[in-house]
C-alpha positions as CSV (number, residue, x, y, z in Angstrom):
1,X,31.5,175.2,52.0
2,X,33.7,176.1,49.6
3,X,36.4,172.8,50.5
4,X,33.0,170.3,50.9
5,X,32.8,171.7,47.1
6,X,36.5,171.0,45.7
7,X,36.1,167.5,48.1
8,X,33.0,166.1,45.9
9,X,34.2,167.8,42.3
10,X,37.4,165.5,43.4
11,X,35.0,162.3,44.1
12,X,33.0,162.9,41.4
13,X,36.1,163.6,38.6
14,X,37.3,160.4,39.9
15,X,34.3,158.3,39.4
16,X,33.9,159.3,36.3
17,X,37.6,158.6,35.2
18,X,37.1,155.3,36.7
19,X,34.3,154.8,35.0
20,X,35.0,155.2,31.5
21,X,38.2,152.6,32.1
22,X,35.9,150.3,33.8
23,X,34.1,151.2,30.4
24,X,36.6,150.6,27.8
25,X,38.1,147.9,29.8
26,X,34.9,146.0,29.3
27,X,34.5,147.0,25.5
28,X,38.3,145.7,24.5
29,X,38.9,142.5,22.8
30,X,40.2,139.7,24.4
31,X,42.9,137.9,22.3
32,X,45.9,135.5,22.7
33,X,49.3,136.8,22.0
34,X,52.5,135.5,22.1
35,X,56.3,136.9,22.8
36,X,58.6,137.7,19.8
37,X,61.8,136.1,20.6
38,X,65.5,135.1,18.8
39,X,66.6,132.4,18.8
40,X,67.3,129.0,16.6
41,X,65.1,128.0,13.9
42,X,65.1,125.3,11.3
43,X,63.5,124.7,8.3
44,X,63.5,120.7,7.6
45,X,62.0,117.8,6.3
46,X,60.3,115.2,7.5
47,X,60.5,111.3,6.9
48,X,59.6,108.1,9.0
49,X,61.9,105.0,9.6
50,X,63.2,102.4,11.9
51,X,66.2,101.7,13.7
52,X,68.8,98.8,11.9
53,X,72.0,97.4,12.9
54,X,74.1,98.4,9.7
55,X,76.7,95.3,10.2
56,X,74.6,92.4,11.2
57,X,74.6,88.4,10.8
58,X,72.1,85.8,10.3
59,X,73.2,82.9,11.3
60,X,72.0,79.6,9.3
61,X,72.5,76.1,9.3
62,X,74.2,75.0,5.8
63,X,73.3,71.2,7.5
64,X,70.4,69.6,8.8
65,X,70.1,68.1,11.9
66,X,68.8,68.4,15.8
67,X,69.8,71.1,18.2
68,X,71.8,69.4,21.2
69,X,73.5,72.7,22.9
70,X,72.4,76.6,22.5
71,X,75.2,78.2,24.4
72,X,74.6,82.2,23.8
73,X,71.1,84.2,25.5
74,X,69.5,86.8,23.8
75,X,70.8,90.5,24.3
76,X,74.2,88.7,25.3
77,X,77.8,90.2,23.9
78,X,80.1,87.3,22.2
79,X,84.1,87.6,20.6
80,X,84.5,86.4,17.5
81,X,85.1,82.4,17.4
82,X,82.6,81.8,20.8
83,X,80.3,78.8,20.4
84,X,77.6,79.7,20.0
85,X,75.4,76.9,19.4
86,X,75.8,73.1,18.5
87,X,73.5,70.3,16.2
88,X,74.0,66.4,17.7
89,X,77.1,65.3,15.4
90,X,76.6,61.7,16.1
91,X,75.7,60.4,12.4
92,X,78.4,63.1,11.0
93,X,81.0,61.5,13.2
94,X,80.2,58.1,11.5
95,X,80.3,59.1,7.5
96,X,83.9,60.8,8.9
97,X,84.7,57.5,10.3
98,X,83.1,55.5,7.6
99,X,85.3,57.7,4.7
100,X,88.6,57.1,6.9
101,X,88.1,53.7,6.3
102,X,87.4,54.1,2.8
103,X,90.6,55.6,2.0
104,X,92.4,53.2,3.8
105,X,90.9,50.2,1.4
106,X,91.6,52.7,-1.4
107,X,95.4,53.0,-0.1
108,X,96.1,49.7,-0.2
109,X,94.0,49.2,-3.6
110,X,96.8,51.6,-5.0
111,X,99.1,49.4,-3.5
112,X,98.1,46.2,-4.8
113,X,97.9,48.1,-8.3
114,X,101.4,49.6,-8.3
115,X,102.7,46.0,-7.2
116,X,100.9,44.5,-9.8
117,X,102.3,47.0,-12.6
118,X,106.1,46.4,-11.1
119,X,105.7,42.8,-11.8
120,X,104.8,43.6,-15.3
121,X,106.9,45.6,-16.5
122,X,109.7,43.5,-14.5
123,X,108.2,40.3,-16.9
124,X,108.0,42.6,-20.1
125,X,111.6,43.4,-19.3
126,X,112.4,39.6,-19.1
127,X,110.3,38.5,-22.0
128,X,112.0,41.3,-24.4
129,X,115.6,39.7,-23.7
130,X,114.3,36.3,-24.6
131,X,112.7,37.7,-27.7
132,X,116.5,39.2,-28.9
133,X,117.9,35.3,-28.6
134,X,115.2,33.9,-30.6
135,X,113.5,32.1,-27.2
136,X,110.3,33.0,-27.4
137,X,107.7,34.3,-30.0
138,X,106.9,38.0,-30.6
139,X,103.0,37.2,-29.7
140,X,104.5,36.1,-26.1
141,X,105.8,40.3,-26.2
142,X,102.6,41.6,-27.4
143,X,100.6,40.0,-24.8
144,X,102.7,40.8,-22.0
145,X,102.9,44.4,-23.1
146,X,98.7,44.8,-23.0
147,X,99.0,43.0,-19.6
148,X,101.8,46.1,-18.3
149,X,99.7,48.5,-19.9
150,X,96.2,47.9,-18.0
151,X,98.4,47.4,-15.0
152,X,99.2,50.7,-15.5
153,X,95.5,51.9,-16.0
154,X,94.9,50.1,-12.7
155,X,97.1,52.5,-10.9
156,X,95.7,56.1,-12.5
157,X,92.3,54.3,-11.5
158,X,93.3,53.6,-7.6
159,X,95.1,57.2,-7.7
160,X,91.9,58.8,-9.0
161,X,89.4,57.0,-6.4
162,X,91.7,57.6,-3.4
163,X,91.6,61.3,-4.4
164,X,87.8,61.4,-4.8
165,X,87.5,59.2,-1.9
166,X,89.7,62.4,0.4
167,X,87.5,65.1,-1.2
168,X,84.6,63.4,-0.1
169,X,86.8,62.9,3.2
170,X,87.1,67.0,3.4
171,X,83.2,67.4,2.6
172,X,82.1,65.4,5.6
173,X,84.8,67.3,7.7
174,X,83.2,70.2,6.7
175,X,79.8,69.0,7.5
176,X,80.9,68.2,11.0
177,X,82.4,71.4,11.4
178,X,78.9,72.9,10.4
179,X,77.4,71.6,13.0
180,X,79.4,73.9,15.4
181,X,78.3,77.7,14.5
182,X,80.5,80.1,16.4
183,X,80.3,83.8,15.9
184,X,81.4,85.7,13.1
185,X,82.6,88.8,14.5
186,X,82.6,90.5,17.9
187,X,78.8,91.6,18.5
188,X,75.5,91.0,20.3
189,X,73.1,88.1,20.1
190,X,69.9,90.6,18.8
191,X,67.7,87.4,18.3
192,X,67.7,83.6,18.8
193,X,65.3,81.4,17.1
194,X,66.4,77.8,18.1
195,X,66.0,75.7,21.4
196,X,67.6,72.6,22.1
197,X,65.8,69.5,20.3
198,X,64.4,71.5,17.7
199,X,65.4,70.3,14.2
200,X,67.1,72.9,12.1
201,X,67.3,72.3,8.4
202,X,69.9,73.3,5.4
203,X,69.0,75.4,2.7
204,X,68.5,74.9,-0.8
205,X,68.2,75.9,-4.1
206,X,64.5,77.1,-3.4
207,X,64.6,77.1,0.2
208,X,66.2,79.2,2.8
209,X,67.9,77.2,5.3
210,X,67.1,77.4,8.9
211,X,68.0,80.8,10.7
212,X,69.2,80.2,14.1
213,X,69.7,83.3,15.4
214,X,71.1,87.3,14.7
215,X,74.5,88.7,15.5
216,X,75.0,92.3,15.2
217,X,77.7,94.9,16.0
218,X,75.7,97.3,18.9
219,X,78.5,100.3,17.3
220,X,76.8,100.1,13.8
221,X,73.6,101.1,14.7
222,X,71.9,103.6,12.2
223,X,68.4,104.7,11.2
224,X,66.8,103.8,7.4
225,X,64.2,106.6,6.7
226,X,62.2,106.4,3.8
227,X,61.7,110.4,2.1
228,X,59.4,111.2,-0.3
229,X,60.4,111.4,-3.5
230,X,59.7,114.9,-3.9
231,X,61.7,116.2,-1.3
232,X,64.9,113.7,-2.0
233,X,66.6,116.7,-4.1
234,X,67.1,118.4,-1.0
235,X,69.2,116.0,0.8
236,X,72.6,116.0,0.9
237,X,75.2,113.8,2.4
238,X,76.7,114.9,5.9
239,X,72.9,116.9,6.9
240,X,72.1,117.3,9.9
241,X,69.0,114.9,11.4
242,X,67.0,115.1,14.2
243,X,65.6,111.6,15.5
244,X,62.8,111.4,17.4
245,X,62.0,107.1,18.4
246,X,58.5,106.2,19.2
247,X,60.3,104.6,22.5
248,X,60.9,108.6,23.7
249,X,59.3,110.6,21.3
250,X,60.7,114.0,23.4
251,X,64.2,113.0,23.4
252,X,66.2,114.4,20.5
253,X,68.9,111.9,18.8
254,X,71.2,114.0,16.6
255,X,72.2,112.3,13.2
256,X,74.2,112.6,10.1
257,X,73.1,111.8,6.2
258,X,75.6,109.1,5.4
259,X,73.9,107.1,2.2
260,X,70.8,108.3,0.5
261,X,69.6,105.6,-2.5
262,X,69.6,105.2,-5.7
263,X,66.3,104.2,-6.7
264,X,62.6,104.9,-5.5
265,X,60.5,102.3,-4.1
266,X,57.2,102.1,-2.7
267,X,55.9,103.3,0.1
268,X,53.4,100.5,0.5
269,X,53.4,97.5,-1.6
270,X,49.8,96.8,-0.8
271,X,48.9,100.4,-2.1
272,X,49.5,102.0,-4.4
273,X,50.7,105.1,-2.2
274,X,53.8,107.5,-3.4
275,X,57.1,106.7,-3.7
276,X,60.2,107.1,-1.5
277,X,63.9,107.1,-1.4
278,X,65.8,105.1,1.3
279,X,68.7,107.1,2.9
280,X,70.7,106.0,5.9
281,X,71.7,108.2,9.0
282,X,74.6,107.7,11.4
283,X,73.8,108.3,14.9
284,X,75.5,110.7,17.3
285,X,74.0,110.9,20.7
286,X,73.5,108.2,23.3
287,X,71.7,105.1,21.5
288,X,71.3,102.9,24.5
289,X,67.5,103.0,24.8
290,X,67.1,102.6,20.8
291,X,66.6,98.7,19.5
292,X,66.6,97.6,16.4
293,X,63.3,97.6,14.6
294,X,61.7,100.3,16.5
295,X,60.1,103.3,14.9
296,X,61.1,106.8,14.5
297,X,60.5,110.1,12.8
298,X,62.6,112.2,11.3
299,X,63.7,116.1,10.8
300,X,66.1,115.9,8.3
301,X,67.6,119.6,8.7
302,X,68.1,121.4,5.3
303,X,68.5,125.2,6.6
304,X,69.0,126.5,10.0
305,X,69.6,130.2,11.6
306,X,71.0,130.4,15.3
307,X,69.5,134.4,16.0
308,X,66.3,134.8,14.4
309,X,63.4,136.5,15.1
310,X,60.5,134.0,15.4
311,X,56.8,134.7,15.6
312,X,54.1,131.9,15.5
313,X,52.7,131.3,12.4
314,X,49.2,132.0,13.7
315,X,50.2,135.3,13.9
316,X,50.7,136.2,10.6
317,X,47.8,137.7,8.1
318,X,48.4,138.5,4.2
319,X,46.5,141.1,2.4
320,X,46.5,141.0,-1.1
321,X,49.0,137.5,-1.2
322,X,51.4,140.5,-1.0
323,X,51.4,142.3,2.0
324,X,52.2,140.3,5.1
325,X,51.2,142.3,8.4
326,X,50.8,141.1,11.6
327,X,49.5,142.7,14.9
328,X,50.9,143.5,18.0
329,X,49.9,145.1,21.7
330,X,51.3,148.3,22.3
331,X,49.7,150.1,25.6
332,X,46.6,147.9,25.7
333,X,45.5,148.8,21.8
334,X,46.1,147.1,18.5
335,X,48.4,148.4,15.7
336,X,49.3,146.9,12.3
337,X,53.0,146.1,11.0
338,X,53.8,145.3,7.8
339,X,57.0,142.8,8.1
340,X,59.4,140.6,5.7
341,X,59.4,137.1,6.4
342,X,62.3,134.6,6.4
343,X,62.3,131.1,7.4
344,X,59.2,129.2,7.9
345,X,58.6,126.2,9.8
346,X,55.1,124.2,10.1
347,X,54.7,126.2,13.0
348,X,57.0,129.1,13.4
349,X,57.9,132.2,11.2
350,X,61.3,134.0,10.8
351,X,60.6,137.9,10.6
352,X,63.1,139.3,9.1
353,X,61.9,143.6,9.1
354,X,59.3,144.8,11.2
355,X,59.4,143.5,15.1
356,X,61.7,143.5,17.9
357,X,62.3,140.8,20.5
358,X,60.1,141.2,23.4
359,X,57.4,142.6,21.5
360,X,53.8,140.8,22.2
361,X,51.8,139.5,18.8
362,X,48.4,138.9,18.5
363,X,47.9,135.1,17.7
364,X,43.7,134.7,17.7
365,X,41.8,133.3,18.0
366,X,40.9,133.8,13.8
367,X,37.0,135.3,14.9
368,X,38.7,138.3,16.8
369,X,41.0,139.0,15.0
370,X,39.4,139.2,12.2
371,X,37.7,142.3,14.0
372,X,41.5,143.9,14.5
373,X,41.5,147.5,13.6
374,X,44.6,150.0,14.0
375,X,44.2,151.5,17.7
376,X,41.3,149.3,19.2
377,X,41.4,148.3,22.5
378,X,42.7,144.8,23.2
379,X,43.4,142.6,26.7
380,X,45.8,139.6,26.3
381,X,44.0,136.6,27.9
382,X,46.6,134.4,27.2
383,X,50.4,134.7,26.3
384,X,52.4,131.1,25.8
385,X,56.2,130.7,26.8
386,X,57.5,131.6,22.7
387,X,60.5,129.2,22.2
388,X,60.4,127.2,25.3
């Protein structure tokens, strides 16, 4: 009797035990918590932009005329010097041909002239040793010596067409030669705007002349962010940026700060939103799946630590707008630290005093914690991979 006795004090001990954790395991609060862990954090700023070729070339027509050969596809590489495209020369040709034969006629017009003013003078010379005998009058010299002298007027005017007649010569060479555009430096053909037969025409004071296509050099590709005016202070020449482009929006592109601007703009010129500063970013990672014009965002890195403590912000509480605290799970209960905060992100905190790595946080949600008291019971219903 005495053994059935010990037996059911045993059962009954145990129920009871069993009991008040079945108890207290149904009274704790369930929260969310998260993993304090080190690592790299950064505090930075963010801008919008798009991607640009830094060293590009529109090519225009300085002539007008009709497309006869395109020679280059878009997205194709060309040297400097290819062809790349070519207008119908015909009627260029002809005012070439047409001011060769001009200067010829002009050519001999000198001719004729200097001829004419070597007879002169040779007659003047004549008359003036007839004059010293007495043979002839001195109104005979006089005439003669007008006569030499607008022979000689006919010359500077011959010499003076034939040169205009050659610079207009070199004008319509150059005007042929226009209608050949080649490439301007080594580079890819980003865009082409001109089919054969279409009619291209030359600028102006007032208008823009035809744009036939863009070159560009694929090396000099960099990023134009616009930053907000209040945060331009804090960039600096050689910072570190990460790009995001809207083509990958997961796939890091590191950059560099190479030019920031020197005056604010507009966000918006149909607004009348904020103002921003242009700055420029040279790119260092692999840029092949980037083209120019597409959108990207911006971290523009101003301070960074390699070891730190990070909690998520969420987890933080201030009493007082003094006393930061947060919570943490130690053997199923919740206890109160007081820490020192460093480096904050929009969604990450550097602790600097208080926590160790490894340790769990309580992150919410914000109507249980609120109920967080120093040694009540708490069960982590969810704990996210900190820092992956």
């Amino acid at each position: 009797m005495k053994k059935i006795a010990i037996f059911l004090f045993i059962v009954v001990t145990l129920g009871i035990w069993v009991g008040i954790k079945k108890s207290n395991s149904a009274s704790a609060l369930e929260v969310n918590a998260a993993v304090v862990s080190v690592r790299n954090i950064e505090s930075s700023i963010l801008a919008s932009g798009n991607v640009i070729y830094d060293r590009e070339v529109k090519i225009r027509s300085e002539v007008t005329g009709r497309v006869s050969e395109v020679l280059v596809e878009e997205g194709q590489l060309v040297r400097k010097g290819d062809v790349l495209a070519k207008l119908d020369d015909t009627s260029f040709v002809a005012r070439v041909e047409q001011m060769k034969s001009d200067i010829n006629l002009l050519r001999i017009e000198l001719s004729r002239a200097k001829e004419e003013h070597i007879r002169a003078q040779q007659q003047l010379k004549r008359i003036k040793i007839l004059l010293a005998k007495g043979l002839t009058s001195e109104d005979s010299v006089e005439e003669l010596q007008t006569f030499t002298n607008l022979a000689r007027l006919q010359v500077e005017r011959a010499k003076a067409s034939l040169v205009g007649g050659e610079a207009l010569l070199q004008e319509s060479l150059q005007e042929l030669a226009k209608t050949t555009f080649v490439a301007p430096m080594d580079g890819l053909v980003v865009s082409l705007s001109i089919k054969v037969g279409e009619t291209v025409v030359a600028g102006t004071t007032n208008i823009i002349g035809s744009e036939l296509m863009l070159v560009a050099a694929p090396s000099s590709m960099k990023v134009n962010l616009r930053v907000d005016e209040a945060d331009v202070a804090n960039v600096k020449l050689g910072q570190l940026v990460n790009i995001y482009a809207a083509a990958d929006q997961d796939k890091k592109i590191l950059g560099t700060v190479s030019k920031i601007g020197v005056r604010a703009a507009t966000a918006n010129s149909t607004s009348n939103s904020g103002l921003v500063v242009m700055i420029k970013v040279d790119l260092d990672g692999n840029t092949q799946h980037l083209r120019s014009g597409m959108s990207c965002r911006a971290e523009i890195v101003n301070q960074q630590i390699d070891t730190a403590v990070v909690v998520p912000v969420s987890a933080l509480s201030r009493q007082n707008n003094e006393d930061n605290y947060l919570w943490i799970v130690e053997e199923g209960k919740a206890k109160r630290l007081s820490v020192e905060l460093g480096l904050a992100t929009d969604t990450e905190q550097q602790i600097l005093a208080g926590v160790s790595e490894g340790q769990q946080v309580i992150t919410g949600p914000s109507r249980k914690t609120a109920l967080l008291r120093d040694g009540i019971a708490v069960r982590v219903i969810e704990t996210p991979n900190q820092g992956s």
